[in-house]
KOLLOSE-941784 format. One record per atom (N, C-alpha, C): x, z, y; residue in three letters. Coordinates in steps of 0.02 Angstrom, whole numbers, plus 50000, padded with zeros to 5 digits. Layout:
<rs>
XZYALA/...
</rs>
This chain:
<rs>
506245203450939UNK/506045197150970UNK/506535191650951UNK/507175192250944UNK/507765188050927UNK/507645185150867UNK/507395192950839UNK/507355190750734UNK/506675186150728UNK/506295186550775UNK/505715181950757UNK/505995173650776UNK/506135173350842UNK/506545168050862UNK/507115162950813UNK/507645169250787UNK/507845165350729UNK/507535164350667UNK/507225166550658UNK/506595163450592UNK/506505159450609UNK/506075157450675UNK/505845149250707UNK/506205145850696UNK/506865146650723UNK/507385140650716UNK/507725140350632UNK/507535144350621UNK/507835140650519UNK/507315138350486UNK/506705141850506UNK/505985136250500UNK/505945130450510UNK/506245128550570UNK/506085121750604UNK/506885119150585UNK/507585123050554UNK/507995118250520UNK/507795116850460UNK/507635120650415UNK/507375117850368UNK/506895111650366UNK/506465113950411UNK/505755105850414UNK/506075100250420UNK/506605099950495UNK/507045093050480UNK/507555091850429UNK/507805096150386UNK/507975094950340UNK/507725091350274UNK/507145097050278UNK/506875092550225UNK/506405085350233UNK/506255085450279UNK/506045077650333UNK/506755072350319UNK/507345072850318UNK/507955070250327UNK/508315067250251UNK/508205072450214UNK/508645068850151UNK/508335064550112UNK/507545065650113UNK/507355058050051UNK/507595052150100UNK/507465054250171UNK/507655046550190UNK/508305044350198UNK/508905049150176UNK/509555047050166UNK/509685045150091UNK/509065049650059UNK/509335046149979UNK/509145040749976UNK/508565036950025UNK/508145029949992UNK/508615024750025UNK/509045026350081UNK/509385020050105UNK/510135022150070UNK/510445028850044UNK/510925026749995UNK/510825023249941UNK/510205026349903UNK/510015021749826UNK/509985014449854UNK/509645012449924UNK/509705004949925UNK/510345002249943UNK/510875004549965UNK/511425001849973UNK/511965001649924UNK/511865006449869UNK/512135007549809UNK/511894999549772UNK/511154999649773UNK/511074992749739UNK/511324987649745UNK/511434986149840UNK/511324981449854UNK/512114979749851UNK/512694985549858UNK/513304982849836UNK/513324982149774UNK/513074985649706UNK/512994982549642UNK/512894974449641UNK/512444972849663UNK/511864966449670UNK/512774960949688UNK/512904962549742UNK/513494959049787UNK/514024959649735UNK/514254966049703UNK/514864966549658UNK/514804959849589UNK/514194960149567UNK/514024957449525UNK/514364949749506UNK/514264945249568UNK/514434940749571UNK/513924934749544UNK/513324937449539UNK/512674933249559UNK/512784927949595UNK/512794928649663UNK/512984925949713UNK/513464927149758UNK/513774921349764UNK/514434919149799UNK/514454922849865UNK/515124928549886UNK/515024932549943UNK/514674929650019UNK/514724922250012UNK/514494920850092UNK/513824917950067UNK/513564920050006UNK/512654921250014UNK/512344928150016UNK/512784930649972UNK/512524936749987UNK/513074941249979UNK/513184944050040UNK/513714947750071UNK/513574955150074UNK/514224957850052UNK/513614965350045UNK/513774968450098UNK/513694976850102UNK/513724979850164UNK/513934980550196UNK/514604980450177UNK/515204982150224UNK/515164976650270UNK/515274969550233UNK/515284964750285UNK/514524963950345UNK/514064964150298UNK/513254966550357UNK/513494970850411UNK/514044975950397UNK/514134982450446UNK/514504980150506UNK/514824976850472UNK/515394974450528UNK/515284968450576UNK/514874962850553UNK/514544958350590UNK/514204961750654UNK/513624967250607UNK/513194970150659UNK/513664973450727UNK/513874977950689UNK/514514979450744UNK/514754980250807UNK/515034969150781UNK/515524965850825UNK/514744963250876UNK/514074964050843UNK/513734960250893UNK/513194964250931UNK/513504970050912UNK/513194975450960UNK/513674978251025UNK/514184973351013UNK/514794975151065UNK/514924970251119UNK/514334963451130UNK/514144960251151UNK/513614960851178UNK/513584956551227UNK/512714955851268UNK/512294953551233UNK/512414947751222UNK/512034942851158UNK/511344947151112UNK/511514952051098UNK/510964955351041UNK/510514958651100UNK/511014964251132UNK/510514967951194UNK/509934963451219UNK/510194957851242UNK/509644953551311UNK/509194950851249UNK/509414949251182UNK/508644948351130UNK/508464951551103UNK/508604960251102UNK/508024965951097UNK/507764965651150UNK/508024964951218UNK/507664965151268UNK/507034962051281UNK/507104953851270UNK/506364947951288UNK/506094949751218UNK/506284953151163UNK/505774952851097UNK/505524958951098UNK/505634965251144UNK/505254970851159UNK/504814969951197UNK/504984966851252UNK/504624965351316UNK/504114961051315UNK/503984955351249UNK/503454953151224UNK/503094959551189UNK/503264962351144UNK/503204966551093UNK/502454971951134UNK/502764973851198UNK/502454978951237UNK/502124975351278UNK/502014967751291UNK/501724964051342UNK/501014964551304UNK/501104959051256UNK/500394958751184UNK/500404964951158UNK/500544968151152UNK/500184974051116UNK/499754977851153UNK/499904979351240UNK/499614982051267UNK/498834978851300UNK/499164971751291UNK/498364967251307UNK/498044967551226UNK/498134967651180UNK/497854966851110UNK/497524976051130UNK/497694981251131UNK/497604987251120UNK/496784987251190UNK/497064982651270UNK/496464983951284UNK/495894981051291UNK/495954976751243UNK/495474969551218UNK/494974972151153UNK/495384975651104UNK/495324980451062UNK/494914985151072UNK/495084988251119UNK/494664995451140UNK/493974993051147UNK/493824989751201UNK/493314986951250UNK/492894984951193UNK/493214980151142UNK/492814975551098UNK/492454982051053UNK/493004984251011UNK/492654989850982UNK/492224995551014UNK/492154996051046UNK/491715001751070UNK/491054998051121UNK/491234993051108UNK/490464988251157UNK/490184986351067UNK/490334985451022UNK/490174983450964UNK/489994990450918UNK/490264995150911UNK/490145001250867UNK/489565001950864UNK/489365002550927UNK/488475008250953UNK/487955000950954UNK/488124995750944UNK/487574989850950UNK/487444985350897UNK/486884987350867UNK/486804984950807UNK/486854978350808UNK/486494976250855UNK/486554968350862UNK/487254963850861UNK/487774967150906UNK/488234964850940UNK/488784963850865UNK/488594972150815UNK/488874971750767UNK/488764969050688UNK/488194967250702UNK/487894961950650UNK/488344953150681UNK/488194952250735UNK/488544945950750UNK/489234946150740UNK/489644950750763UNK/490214950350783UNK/490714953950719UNK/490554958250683UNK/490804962250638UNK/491154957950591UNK/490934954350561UNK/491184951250492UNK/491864945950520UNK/491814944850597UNK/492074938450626UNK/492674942650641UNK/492684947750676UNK/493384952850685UNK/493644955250623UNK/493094955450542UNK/493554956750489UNK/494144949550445UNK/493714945050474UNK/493964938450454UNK/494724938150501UNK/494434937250549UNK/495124936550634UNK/495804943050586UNK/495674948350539UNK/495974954250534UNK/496544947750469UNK/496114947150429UNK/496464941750355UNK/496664938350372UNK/496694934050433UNK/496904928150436UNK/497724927350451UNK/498164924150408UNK/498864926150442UNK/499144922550512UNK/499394925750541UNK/499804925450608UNK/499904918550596UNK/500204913650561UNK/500674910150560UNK/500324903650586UNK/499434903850530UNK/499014899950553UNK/498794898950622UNK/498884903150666UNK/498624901250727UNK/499334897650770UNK/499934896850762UNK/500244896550799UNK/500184885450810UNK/499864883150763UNK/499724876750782UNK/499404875350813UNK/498684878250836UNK/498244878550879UNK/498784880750954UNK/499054885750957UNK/499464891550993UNK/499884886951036UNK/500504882050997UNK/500644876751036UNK/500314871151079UNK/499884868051034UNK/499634864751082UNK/499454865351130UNK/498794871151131UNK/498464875851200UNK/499164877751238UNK/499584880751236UNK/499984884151258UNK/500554879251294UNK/500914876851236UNK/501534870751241UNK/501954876851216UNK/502504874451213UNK/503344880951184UNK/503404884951226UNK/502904889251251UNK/503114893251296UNK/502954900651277UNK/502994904851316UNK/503034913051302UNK/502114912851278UNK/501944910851316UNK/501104911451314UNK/500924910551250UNK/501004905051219UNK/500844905751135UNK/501014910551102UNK/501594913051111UNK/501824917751056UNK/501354924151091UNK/501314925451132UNK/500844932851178UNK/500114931551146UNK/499844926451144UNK/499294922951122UNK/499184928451043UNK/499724923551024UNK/499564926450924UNK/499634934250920UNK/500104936450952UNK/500224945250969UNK/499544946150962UNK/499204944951035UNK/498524946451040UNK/497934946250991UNK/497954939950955UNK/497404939250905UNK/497544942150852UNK/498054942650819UNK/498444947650766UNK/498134954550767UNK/498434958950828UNK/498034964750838UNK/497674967350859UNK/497224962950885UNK/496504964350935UNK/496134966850863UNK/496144962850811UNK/495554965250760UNK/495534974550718UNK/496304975150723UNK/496384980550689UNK/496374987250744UNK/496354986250809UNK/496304990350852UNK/495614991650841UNK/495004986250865UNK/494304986150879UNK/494134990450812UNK/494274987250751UNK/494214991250680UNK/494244997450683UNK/494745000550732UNK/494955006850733UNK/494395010950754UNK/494155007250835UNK/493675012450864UNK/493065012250816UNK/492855005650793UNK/492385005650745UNK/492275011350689UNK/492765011850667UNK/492685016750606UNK/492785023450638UNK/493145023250717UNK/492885030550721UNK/492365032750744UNK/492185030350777UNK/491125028450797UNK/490885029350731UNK/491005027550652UNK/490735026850622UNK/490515035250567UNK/491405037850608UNK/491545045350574UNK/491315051150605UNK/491075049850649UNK/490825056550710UNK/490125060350670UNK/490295064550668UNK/489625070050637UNK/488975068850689UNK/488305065350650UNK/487925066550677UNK/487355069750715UNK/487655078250701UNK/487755082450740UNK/487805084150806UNK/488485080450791UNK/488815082050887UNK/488485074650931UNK/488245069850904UNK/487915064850925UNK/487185065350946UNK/486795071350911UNK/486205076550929UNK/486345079550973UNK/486965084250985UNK/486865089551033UNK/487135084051075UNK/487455077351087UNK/487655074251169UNK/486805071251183UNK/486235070451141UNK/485635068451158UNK/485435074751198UNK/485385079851170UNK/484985085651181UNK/485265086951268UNK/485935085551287UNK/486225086351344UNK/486265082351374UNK/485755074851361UNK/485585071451394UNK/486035067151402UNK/486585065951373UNK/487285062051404UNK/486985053951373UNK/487275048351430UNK/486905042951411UNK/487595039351417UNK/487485033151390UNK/488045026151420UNK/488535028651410UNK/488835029051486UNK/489675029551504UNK/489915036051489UNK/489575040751499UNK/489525049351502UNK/489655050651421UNK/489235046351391UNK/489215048051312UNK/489895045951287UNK/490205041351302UNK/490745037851269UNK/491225041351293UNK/491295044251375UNK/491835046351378UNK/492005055451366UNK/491495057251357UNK/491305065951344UNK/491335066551249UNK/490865060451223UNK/491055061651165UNK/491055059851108UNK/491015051951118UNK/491015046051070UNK/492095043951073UNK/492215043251127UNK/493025041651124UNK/493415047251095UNK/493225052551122UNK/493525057651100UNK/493525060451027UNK/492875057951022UNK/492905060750924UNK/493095056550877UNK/493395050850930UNK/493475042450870UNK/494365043650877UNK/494635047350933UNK/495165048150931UNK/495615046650882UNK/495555051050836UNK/496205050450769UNK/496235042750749UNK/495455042050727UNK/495605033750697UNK/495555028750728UNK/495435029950802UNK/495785024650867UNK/496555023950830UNK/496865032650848UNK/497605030750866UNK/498025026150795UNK/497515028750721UNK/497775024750659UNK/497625017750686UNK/497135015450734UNK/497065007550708UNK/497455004650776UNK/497795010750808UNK/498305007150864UNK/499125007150808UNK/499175011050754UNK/499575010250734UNK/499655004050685UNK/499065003050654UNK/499124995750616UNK/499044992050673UNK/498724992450722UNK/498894987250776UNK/499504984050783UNK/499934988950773UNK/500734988650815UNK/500994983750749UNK/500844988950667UNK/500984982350613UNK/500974975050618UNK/500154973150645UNK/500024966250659UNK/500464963050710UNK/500604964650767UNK/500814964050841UNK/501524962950794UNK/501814966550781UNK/502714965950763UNK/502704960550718UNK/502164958650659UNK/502454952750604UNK/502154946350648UNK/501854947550682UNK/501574940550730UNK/502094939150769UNK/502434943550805UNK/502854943250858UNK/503604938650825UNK/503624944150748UNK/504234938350745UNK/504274931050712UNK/503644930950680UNK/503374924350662UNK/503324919650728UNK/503224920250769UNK/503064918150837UNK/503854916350873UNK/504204922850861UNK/504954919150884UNK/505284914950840UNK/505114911350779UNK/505524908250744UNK/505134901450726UNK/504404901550780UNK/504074894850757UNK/504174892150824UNK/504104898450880UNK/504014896750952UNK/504864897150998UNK/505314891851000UNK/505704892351033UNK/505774890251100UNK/505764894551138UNK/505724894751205UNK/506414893551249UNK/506384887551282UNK/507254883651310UNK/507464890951328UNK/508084890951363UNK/508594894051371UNK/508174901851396UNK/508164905351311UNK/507984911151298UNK/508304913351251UNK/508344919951246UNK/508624923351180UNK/508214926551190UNK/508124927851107UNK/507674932351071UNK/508034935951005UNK/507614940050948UNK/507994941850893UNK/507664936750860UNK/507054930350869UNK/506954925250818UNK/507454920750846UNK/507834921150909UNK/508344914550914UNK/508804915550870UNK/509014923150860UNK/509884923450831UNK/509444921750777UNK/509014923850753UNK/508974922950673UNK/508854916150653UNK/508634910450701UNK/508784901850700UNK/509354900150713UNK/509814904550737UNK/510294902750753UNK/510824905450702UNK/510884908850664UNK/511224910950591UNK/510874907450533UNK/510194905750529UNK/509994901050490UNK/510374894150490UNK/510304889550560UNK/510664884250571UNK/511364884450525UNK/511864890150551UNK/512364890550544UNK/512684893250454UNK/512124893450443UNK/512054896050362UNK/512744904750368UNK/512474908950394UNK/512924913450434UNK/512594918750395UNK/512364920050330UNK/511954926450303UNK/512354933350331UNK/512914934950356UNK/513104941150370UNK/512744944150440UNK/512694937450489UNK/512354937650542UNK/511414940950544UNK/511074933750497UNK/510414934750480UNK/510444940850442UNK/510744943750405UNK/510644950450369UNK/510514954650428UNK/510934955250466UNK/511044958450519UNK/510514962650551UNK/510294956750583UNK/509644955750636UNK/509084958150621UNK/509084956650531UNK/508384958450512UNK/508484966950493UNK/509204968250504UNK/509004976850494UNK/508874977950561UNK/509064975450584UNK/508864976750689UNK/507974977150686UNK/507944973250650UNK/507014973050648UNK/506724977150618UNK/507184977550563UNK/506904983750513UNK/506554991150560UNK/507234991550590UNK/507484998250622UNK/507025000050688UNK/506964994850727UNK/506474993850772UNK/505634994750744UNK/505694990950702UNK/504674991850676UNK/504735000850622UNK/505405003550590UNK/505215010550575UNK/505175016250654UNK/505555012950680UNK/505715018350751UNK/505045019650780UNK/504655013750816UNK/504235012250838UNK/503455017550787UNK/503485014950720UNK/503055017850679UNK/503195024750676UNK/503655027850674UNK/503925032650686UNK/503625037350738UNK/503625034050804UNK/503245038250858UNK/502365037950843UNK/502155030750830UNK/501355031750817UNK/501465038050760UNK/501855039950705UNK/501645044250649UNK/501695050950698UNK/501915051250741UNK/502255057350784UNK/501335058050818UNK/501045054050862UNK/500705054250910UNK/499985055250855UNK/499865052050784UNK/499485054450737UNK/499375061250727UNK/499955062650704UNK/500115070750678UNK/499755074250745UNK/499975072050801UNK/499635075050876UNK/499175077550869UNK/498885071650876UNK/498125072050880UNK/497665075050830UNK/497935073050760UNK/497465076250695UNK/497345083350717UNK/498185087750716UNK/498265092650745UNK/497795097750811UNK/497685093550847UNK/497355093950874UNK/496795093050877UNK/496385092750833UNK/495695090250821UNK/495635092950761UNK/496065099550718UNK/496065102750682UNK/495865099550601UNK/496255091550623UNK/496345089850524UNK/497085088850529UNK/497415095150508UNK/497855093950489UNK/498405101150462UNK/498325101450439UNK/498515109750425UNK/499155111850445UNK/499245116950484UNK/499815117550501UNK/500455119150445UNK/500285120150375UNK/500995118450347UNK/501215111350320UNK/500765106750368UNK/501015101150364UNK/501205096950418UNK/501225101050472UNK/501225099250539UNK/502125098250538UNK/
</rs>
């Protein structure tokens, strides 16, 4: 029983192992460059500053409040709009999937709303709004409402029409149908178009903190107006790995909650689980 047990566990060291080193070789090869790039003398160290100094800025400003309280209001937007985009999303897509009508009108207008960039709405966004939190929650929302709805769409669109026979044959109608076995089989490519959701939602969000400044707030688009102002590139380098790190983390768990579900719905083979 032990010897099976330790198999498991050198199984499952190995998996994170090998899960672990391309992604230590891709951010050494990029830091190898990027002090090349800096050694070079291209550009003058206080334009482009290489790592060490990025390391140490970040650091000194993670040893401060200052960064904390603007992950804080730029998460807390982050999870405000996304969760109204996700159930604006849902509703839209799945009142539109099953209705031909609804999706002849409405279809092409949620693929357009999908192209359109974030940045464009934020002129409309002020005015309606004024400089306040509401605009920027606004564009969150329209950003990823389209790629959510998209989501349920195409999984309505993937369901074997089969199992859409046998929910007739069992009589299941309306609400019964969607929730026994129209949601459930759209599952996987719900949860993919909650994950490009989250894509849209994060490049809106920080487009939104650096057009939309909101009086006495911090955010991670204030520091980054605020190292811009100051022409401070060790700072702005900074921040934007803070962002980096935050939109892989985040993607990170949707790839986690994917794998779930595929898994569970038996596309996904377990030596790739």
């Amino acid at each position: 029983m032990s010897t099976k047990a330790d198999q498991t566990s050198v199984r499952a060291t190995h998996r994170i192992a090998g899960s672990l080193w391309p992604k230590f070789f891709g951010v050494t090869t990029i830091l190898a460059i990027w002090q090349l790039v800096a050694l070079s003398g291209w550009k003058p160290s206080y334009v482009l500053p290489g790592p060490a100094a990025v390391a140490e800025n970040l650091y000194h400003q993670m040893q401060g409040p200052l960064l904390w309280d603007a992950i804080g209001t730029t998460m807390g937007r982050a999870v405000t709009g996304f969760a109204l985009a996700a159930v604006i999303g849902t509703v839209a897509g799945a009142l539109i999937a099953r209705n031909p009508l609804l999706r002849a009108a409405f279809g092409p207008l949620i693929t357009g709303l999908q192209t359109m960039p974030a940045i464009a709405w934020f002129p409309f966004a002020i005015i309606f709004f004024g400089l306040d939190t509401s605009a920027i929650l606004f564009v969150i929302v329209i950003g990823a409402v389209p790629a959510v709805a998209l989501g349920v769409i195409s999984g309505v669109d993937h369901i074997s029409p089969l199992l859409l026979r046998a929910a007739t044959t069992l009589q299941l109608r309306s609400v019964a149908l969607y929730r026994h076995v129209i949601l459930p089989a759209a599952l996987p490519m719900f949860v993919a178009g909650l994950k490009q959701g989250w894509a849209f939602a994060w490049r809106s969000l920080m487009a939104g903190e650096l057009v939309v400044l909101v009086a006495n707030t911090s955010s991670i688009g204030v520091l980054l107006e605020n190292a811009q102002n100051l022409s401070d590139m060790p700072s702005a380098i900074a921040v934007m790995i803070v962002i980096l790190v935050i939109g892989i983390f985040v993607d990170a768990l949707f790839s986690a909650l994917d794998r779930q579900v595929r898994r569970r719905w038996g596309l996904l083979d377990e030596r790739d689980a």
